[in-house]
C-alpha positions, 0 to 999 in steps of 0.5 A: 584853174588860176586865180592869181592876180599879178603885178606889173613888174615894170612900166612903160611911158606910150609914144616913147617906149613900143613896149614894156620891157619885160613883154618881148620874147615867146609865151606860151599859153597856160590858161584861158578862162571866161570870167563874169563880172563879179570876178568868177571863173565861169568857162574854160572855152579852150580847155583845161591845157590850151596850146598856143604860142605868142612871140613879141620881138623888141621892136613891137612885131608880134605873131599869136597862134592858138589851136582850136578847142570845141566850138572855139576857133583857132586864133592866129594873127601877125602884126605889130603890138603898141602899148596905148596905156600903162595897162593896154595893148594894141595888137594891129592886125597886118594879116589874121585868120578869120574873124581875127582881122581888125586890131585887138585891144587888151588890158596887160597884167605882166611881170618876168614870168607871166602875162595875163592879156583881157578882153574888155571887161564891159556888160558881158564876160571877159576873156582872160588869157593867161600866158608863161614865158616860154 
């Protein structure tokens, strides 16, 4: 499992740029892990080799497809990624596979080579999903 943190590698002002310059292009998918609110690795839903695949084009178009593990469900929508703040990601779902249907909300930690994408990090756990450039 990773622990490291990583750092913005640029910014992006939302309303002027769809995304930062550094997100476009494939991503494959290395690691997800459960995290609680102190910072622990409690869970790895997906398994130690998770397989999956993001794809965001320039134009913001994007796709994500990850294969199911256990009693994890396979993920897989298409539509348009919109940065909303420096550190947050709007995925709009156009067509997704149930229950991934409604817009995803992510916090982005991103730089050249790496992209961590986060579920809120509210009362329960977070999701992290930590991705390489493919």
């Amino acid at each position: 499992m990773t622990s490291s943190t990583h750092e913005r590698a640029d910014t992006c002002t939302p309303g002027k740029d769809p995304l930062p310059r550094a997100l476009p292009g494939t991503w494959l998918l290395r690691e997800v892990v459960e995290v609680d609110a102190a910072g622990n690795v409690t869970a790895e839903p997906y398994g130690t080799r998770p397989s999956g695949r993001l794809i965001y084009a320039p134009d913001g178009t994007m796709a994500v497809v990850i294969r199911e593990h256990g009693s994890s469900p396979a993920v897989a929508y298409a539509g348009q990624a919109v940065q909303v703040a420096d550190d947050l990601l709007r995925h709009v779902v156009q067509v997704g596979l149930p229950p991934y249907t409604e817009d995803q909300v992510r916090h982005m930690r991103l730089d050249a080579t790496s992209l961590v994408l986060a579920t809120d990090t509210g009362d329960s756990p977070r999701i992290e999903l930590h991705w390489e450039r493919g």
